[in-house]
Structure formats: C-alpha cells, structure tokens
N, C-alpha and C positions, 0 to 999 in steps of 0.2 A: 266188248265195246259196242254200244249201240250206235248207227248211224241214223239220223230221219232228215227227210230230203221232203221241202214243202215247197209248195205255190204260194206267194205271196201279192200282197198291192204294195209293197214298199216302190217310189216312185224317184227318187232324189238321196243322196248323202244324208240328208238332215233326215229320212225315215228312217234309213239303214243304221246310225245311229243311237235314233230312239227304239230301233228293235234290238239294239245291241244291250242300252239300257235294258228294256224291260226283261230280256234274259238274265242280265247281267243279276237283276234284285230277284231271281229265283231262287236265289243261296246254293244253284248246284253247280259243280266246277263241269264247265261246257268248253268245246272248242267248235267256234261257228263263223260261219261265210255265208254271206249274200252277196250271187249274183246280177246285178243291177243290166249288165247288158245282155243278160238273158231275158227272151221275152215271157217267159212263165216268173222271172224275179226269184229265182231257186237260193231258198234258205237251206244250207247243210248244217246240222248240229251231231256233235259228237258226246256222247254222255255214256256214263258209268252203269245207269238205269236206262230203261225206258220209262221217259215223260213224255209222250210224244201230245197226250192230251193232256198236259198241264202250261204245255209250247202253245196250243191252241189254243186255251181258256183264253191264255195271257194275252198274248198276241192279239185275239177278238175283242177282248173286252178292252184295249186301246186300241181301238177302231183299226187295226189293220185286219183284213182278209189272210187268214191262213188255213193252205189243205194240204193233206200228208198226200207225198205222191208215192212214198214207200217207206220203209223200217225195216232195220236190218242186223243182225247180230253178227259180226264176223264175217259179214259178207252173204251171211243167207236170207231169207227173206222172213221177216217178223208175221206171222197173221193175226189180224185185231182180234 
C-alpha cells in the first residue's frame, strides 16, 4: 500500500470537496483525507499504485497547488 502525503491550497469545505471530486474521476480506488486545520492543508492518499504525479497533474491543472511531502510503501520511504 502506497501512502503520499501532500501540501495543498485547499482553503474551505467546498475545495476539500472538489479535491475529493477530482480524485474521485481518477477511476483508482483511493482512500484520502485533508487536513484543513493543518496549516500545510495535508492531503494523505492511500492507493494500490503509486500515482503520486497523476495526484499532481490533477489537482494542478484545477487550479489547486499540490507538493508531495513524501511517499511511502509500507511505511518506507518511496524515492522519485
């Protein structure tokens, strides 16, 4: 199980939301949380693969800010 743990701009419920959307139309079975009273806005996604830059694309290209602050296989550390 891959873990990626990102920085976000999500700002309100109604981004968190639509970042939940735009994973949601990725077609991969994820399980994700944003932390909104975090002040980095820490996105944790769990996934089968590593898509950590497919989270990216996505997430960039509907105008939100997203940077990996790590990646993780079982608890170890992924290197890009």
């Amino acid at each position: 199980m891959f873990v990626s743990i990102f920085k976000t701009t999500a700002s309100n419920k109604k981004d968190k939301l639509s970042i939940f959307e735009v994973l949601r139309n990725l077609g991969v079975r994820l399980s994700v949380t944003l932390d909104l009273s975090d002040e980095d806005r820490v996105l944790r996604v769990e996934s089968k693969k590593n898509i950590t830059g497919t989270i990216i694309e996505a997430l960039n290209s509907n105008k939100f800010y997203c940077e990996e602050l790590g990646t993780f296989l079982y608890g170890y550390p992924v290197k890009a």
